[in-house]
N, C-alpha and C positions, 0 to 999 in steps of 0.2 A: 344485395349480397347473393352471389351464385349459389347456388344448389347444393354444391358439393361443400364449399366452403359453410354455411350451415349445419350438414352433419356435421364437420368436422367438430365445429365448434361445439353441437349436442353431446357429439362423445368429450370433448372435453370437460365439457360438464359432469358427465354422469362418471367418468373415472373417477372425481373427487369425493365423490360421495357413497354415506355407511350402504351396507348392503340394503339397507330395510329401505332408504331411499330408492335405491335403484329396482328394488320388485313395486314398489308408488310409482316410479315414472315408465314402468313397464306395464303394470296394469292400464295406466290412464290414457298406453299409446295404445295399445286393445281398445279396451273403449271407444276411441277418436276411429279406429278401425270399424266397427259395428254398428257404433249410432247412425250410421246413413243408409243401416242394411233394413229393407222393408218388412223384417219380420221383430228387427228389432223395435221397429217405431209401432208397429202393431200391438205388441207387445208392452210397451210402454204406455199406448194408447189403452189398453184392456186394462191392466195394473191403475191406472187413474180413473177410469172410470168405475170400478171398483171399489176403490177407496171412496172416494166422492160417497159413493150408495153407502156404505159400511163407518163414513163417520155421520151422514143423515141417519145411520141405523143408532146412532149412540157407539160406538164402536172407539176404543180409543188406540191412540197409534203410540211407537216408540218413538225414541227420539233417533237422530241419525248418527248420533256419535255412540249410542247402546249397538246400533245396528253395528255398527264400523266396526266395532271392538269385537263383535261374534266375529266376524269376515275375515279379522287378523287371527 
């Protein structure tokens, strides 16, 4: 499928859909944006290392859907 024809077809997609969808598939094309950026993976890389130490410390963590719901 050509280049173009793919957008086309993404926007078709995302016109059908509620607003709260479309700021979800705009965040998650950010994202797909930044994960390759080396400060990002740094970044990522310090954050797990981190945790690693801080659940060896006793430390306990939230779940990812309490987190989600701060973020909305």
């Amino acid at each position: 499928m050509p280049k173009t024809n793919l957008k086309e077809h993404l926007i078709e997609n995302i016109e059908d859909l509620p607003k709260k969808q479309v700021k979800e598939v705009i965040d998650y094309i950010s994202y797909l944006k930044i994960k390759e950026d080396k400060w990002f993976i740094d970044f990522v890389n310090r954050r797990g290392m981190l945790a690693k130490s801080e659940r060896k410390a006793g430390k306990t963590f939230h779940k990812l859907e309490d987190l989600q719901k701060e973020y909305r």
